[in-house]
C-alpha positions, 0 to 999 in steps of 0.5 A: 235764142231759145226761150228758157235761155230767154228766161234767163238772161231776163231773171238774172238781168235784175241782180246783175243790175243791181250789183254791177256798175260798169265803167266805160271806156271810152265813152266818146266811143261812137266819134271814132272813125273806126265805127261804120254804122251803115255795117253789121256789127259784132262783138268779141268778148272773152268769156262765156258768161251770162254776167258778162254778156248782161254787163255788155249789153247794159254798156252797149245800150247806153252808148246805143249801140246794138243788142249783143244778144240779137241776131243780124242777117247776111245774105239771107242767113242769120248770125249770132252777134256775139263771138265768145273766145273761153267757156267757163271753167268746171265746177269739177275739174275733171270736166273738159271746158270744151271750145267755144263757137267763135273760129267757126264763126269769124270763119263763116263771116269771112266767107260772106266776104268774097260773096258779097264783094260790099259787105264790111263787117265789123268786129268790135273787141269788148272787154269786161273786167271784173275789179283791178285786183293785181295779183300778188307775186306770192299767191296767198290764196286770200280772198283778193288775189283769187278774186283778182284771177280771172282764168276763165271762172266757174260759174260759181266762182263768177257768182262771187266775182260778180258779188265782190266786184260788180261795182268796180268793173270795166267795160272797154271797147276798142277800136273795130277790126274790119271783117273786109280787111281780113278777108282781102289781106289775110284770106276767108280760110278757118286759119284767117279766123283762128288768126283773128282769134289769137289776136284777139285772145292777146289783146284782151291780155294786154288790156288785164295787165294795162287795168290791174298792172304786172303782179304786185311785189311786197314791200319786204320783197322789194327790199330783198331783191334790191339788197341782192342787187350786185351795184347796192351789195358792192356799195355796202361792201364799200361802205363798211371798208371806207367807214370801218364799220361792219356789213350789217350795220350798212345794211341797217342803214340801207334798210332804213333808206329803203323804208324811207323811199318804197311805196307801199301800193294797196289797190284797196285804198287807191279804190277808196281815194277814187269814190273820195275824189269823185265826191270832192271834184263834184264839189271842187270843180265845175268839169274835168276837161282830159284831152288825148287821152287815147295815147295811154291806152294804146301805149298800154296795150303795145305794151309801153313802160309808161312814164307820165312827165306832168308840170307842175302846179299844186299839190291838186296834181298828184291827186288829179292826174292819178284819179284821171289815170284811174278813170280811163281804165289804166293801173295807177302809176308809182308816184314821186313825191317829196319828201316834205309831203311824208307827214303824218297822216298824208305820207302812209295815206299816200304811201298805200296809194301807190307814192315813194318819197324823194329827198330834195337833194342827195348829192354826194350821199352815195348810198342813198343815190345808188338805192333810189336809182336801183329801187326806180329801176326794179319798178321799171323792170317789173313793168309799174307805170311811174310818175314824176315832175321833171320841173322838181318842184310846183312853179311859183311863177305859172311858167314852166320851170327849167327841169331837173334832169337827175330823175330822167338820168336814173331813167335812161340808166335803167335802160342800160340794166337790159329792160326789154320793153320800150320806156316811153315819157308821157308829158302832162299839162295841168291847168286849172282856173283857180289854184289854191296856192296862188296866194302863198307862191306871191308871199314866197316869191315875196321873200316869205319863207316857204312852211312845211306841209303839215295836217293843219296845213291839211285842214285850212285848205279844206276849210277854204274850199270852194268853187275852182272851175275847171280842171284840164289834164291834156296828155302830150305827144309820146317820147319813145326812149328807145327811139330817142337814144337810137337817134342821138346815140346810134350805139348807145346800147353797147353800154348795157351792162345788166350787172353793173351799168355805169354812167357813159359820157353821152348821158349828160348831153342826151338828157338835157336835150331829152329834157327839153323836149319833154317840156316843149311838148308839155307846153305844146299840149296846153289848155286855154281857159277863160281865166288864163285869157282874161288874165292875159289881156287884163295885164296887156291893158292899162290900169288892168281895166276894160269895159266888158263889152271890150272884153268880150271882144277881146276874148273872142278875137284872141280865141279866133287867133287860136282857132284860124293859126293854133299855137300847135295841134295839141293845144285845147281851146274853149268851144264857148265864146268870149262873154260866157268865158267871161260869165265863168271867170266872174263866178269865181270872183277873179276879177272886180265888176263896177258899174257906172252909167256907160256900162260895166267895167272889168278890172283886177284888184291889187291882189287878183293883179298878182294873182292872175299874172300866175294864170296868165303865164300857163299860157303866154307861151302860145300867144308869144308869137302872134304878139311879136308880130303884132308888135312889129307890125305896129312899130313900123308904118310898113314893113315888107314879108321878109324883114319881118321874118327877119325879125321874128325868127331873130327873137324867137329864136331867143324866146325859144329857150326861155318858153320852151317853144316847139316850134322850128324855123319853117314852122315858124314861117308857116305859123307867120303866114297864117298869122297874118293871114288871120289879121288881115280877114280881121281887117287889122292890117292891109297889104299893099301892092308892092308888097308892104304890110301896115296897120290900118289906119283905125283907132280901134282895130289899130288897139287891137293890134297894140293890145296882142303886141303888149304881150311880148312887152316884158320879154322884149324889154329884158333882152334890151337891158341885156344887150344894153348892159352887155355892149357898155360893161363887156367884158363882164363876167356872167354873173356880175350881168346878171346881177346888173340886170336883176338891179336895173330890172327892179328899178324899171317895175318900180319906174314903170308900174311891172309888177311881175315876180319872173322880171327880176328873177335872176334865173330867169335873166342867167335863161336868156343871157344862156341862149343870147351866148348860144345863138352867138349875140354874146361871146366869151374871151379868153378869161371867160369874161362875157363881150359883145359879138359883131351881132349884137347891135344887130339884136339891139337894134331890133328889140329897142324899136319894140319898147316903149320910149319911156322905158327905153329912156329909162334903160339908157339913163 
């Protein structure tokens, strides 16, 4: 480097570090195995520009990685670290901008390749981006939209960029591109280079659409281009006929539905809710834990409609998710929302930032069904990522609703138009260690009437603001839409009809099964956290209480579960150990200390009992397993492999629906396997040599084994009222059982101290009487009456051992 460009690039690193703060993505960087150290590393970036070789080489120096401007030695010969792929636009158009260096040089670099046969040189892609500025589908020339195009700029053109946006930028490292690779597959030809230039040119398109998103539509625009959308133009034809009324006043009230749904995204006010957010997190919570959150970037940058498909906890979700998503790099999605949260001043505020508002129910209003599916589906055809909870509404309960399949059915209808990119769901898992509705959801499921949000709704919550621990926002395994259909429904695309797509028999049935995998995969992608932990094995105890050092033994013990035979691969797991999980959850005042001369006491009041039964449930789902084993292992003095995979696949199956398990038959038996595995290096359980495992006849470890088994206790309990109802009332219509079983439920919390909101519920009975019918354990005459199968025992049998004797009299009186 000459030294007047040394002088330089050292008088303008001051103003670029005062004006330029850089997001970097990702920050985990350097945990990628695509980074070989031990090689020579190099950089590609897009423009030649002094700002943005300033703006790298400020982000390589805090990831510690080398010096973009220094130069590496290969075989002798020195090498600039750094390919740029565009010079800078001219000030005076009638210049020429010129080629930059970068083919000559990844031509030269492969030719170090086939001489030195070791040599692995690496190229790491970096892109800066300056703002997230879309740009607009009408240019207005406004000071946004030129900002926004970053076509190679001039250098004073870069000067205001910098000046404008030098705080909000981005710089992204992608994974190496290995010199040795493209030497042995592709060749040390200049057509290898320019090749390996060409690929990178798009790639670093790809990442501008994937940060700022397609070009912005206005609102005005939206609504003409749905009003000329052929199914809404019949539709108001329709209507003016069959209400004899004329056109333009159908056309009013379709205008008046459209103002009602379409969002309003402004990039500006999704910038401030991200510096708002980032001060009210730092404030709310203790760390925001984001898990796989890779899959975003690299279905961004295939060029994926992505679609997130999160649970659905509290009204934090819509906040947390978008700021997430915002943090990685990504353009923020357009938001479902209720229709409830467009008050005055949240909805415009939500609106702008990018939201649209559904009604709860449109059934049978056909104008509104039909511009809700067409508006969901230009934001589709237009490439916005969207976002919506397929559950419908927030869980009261903490376990996963059934979902509502309309907003997956309008999904895969657009696809029917013709779109020409892959849709893809992404489900979501949001835990939290403090929920700030919890109290409210107990009063509702209580019998209280749900209130309508409203600001003074709004300003009580943030009155009560306080510690909320932690946040975890884990991003499941991807559903490829395409792929799904071409799977389910090999010819499903002889229904696409760009005109006029019409509802196919397949949908229905392919939706639900399509629902259904998105929700195993959301629980599949859990997070435990000491509050749902303590939580769980707090309600598995008697009185709600242990001593702390027997807490803390639990905790770890349930942890090692997780750790030695996981629920899946996608489930998190706390890296801290059982007493500082347990120091965490004491912070926030979710359980009672006393204290008495034997030491301290962990207990939950009346109110944490209903409180953390909601914490509890975000993760039953993964230790339902491991329960039910234990508690047969428990109920039989000694009990061969094989029987007891009977039974576990015999009930799991069951449970399967009801959790929305992921888990198929071998895994199962694999996940078994590694069960019992893990308990006997724990010393829990012994086989003998004939094969026969049995609890060790020890009072501690053999409460250990009851303690894990009580989790399934509510579960096995339901199912044995049921098979007892069934075999004594059949036949019996499913919803007088289900009623009887609501009935003899209640009675049993009240006998036997079961306080907990998803036992009496009746929908959750009608899940389980759904799949007793869809495994063959209940059958239907001929009047559609409900009677019991030759099977049915067989179910009774095994879920009647697993129940206490008290409970089990109280079921047969």
């Amino acid at each position: 480097m000459s030294a007047i460009r040394s002088l330089f690039y050292f008088l303008l690193r001051f103003p670029i570090k005062l004006l330029v703060r850089s997001k970097i993505v990702p920050d985990n960087y350097l945990e990628s195995e695509e980074v070989k150290l031990e090689q020579p590393q190099f950089y590609v970036i897009r423009h030649q520009s002094a700002s943005d070789l300033l703006a790298l080489r400020k982000a390589c120096k805090t990831l510690k990685l080398p010096d973009p401007l220094s130069l590496v030695t290969i075989n002798g010969q020195s090498f600039s670290r750094l390919l740029c792929l565009e010079k800078p636009t001219p000030l005076f158009r009638w210049r020429k901008a010129g080629h930059t260096e970068a083919i000559t040089q990844g031509f030269e670099l492969l030719k170090q390749h086939s001489i030195d046969e070791k040599l692995d040189a690496q190229l790491i892609p970096a892109h800066v981006i300056w703002g997230r500025t879309p740009t607009k589908e009408h240019n207005n020339a406004n000071i946004g939209t030129v900002l926004a195009d970053q076509e190679s700029p001039s250098w004073l053109r870069k000067f205001f960029i910098v000046l404008f946006l030098g705080r909000n930028s981005i710089v992204r490292f992608s994974e190496a591109i290995s010199f040795r690779f493209m030497a042995d597959k592709h060749g040390t030809t200049q057509a290898s280079a320019q090749k390996l230039m060409r690929i990178a040119r798009f790639h670093f398109y790809r990442q501008t659409i994937a940060v700022t998103g397609p070009r912005l539509m206005h609102r005005q625009q939206m609504f003409a281009t749905l009003l000329a959308n052929p199914s809404i133009k019949r539709l108001i034809s329709d209507e003016a006929k069959s209400k004899a009324i004329s056109e333009e006043q159908v056309k009013k009230q379709a205008l008046a539905i459209m103002d009602e749904i379409a969002g309003d995204y402004r990039d500006s006010m999704v910038r401030l809710g991200a510096r708002i957010l980032t001060w009210l997190w730092s404030r709310l919570y203790s760390g925001i834990n984001i898990n796989n959150a890779k899959v975003l970037r690299d279905l961004a940058q295939e060029g994926h409609e992505i679609i997130y498909v999160p649970c659905h906890r509290s009204h934090m979700d819509y906040l947390l998710l978008t700021y997430v998503i915002f943090q990685e790099g990504l353009v923020t999605p357009r938001i479902a929302a209720g229709i409830n949260l467009n008050f005055w001043p949240a909805g415009p505020i939500f609106r702008k930032a990018g939201a649209f508002f559904i009604r709860r129910s449109f059934k049978g209003n056909r104008l509104y069904s039909t511009i809700f599916r067409e508006y969901l589906g230009l934001l589709f055809e237009r490439g916005y990522s969207v976002k919506y909870y397929s559950e419908g509404g927030r869980s009261r309960t903490g376990r996963l609703l059934p979902p509502k399949t309309g907003m997956l059915a309008m999904t895969i209808q657009s696809l029917l138009r013709g779109i020409d990119r892959p849709l893809t769901l992404v489900p979501v898992y949001l835990g939290y260690e403090h929920v700030m509705e919890v109290g409210t959801y107990h009063k509702e499921l209580s019998g209280s009437q749900k209130k309508n949000e409203s600001i003074f709704g709004v300003i009580k919550a943030i009155k009560n603001l306080r510690n909320y621990g932690k946040g975890y926002v884990n991003f499941g395994e991807p559903i490829n839409i395409n792929q799904f259909l071409n799977k389910q429904v090999p010819n499903w695309k002889d229904d696409i009809d760009p005109i006029d797509p019409q509802k196919p028999t397949w949908l229905t049935p392919s939706v639900n099964i399509l629902a259904d995998q998105v929700m195993t995969h959301i629980n599949q992608s859990a997070a435990i956290n000491g509050t749902a932990l303590v939580a769980l094995i707090l309600h598995a105890c008697n009185n709600k209480a242990l001593a702390k050092t027997e807490l803390i033994s639990q905790l770890d013990l349930f942890l090692n579960l997780q750790r030695n035979a996981p629920y899946s691969q996608q489930l998190t797991i706390p890296s801290e150990d059982g007493q500082q999980l347990l120091e965490e959850v004491i912070s926030l005042n979710k359980v009672t200390v006393n204290q008495d001369s034997y030491g301290d006491i962990i207990s939950l009041s009346e109110t944490a009992i209903l409180e953390m039964r909601y914490y509890r449930n975000n993760i039953l789902h993964s230790y339902i397993l491991p329960a039910l084993i234990c508690r047969i292992l428990e109920r039989h003095s000694k009990i061969d492999i094989d029987t007891l995979l009977e039974q576990v696949q015999r009930i799991i199956s069951l449970v399967k629906i009801d959790l929305f398990l992921w888990q198929s038959e071998s895994d199962v038996v694999e996940q078994t396997e590694q069960i019992i595995k893990f308990l006997m290096a724990e010393g829990l359980i012994r086989k003998s040599k004939s094969g026969f495992l049995s609890v060790v006849n020890d009072v501690e470890l053999t409460s250990n084994i009851r303690l894990i088994g009580e989790c399934i206790n509510e579960t096995v309990q339901r199912f044995t009222i049921i098979c007892s109802l069934t075999h004594r009332l059949s036949p019996i219509s499913k919803n007088d059982l289900e009623d009887k079983v609501v009935a003899i439920a209640k009675r049993l919390s009240v006998l036997n101290d079961i306080n907990a909101p998803e036992f009496i519920d009746k929908k959750a009975q009608g899940i389980l009487i759904k799949a007793m019918i869809e495994q063959g354990y209940i059958n239907k005459d001929e009047n559609d009456q409900l009677v019991d199968s030759s099977t049915l025992g067989l179910l009774k049998s095994s879920v009647t051992q697993l129940i206490d004797i008290e409970v089990l009299q109280s079921i047969i009186r």
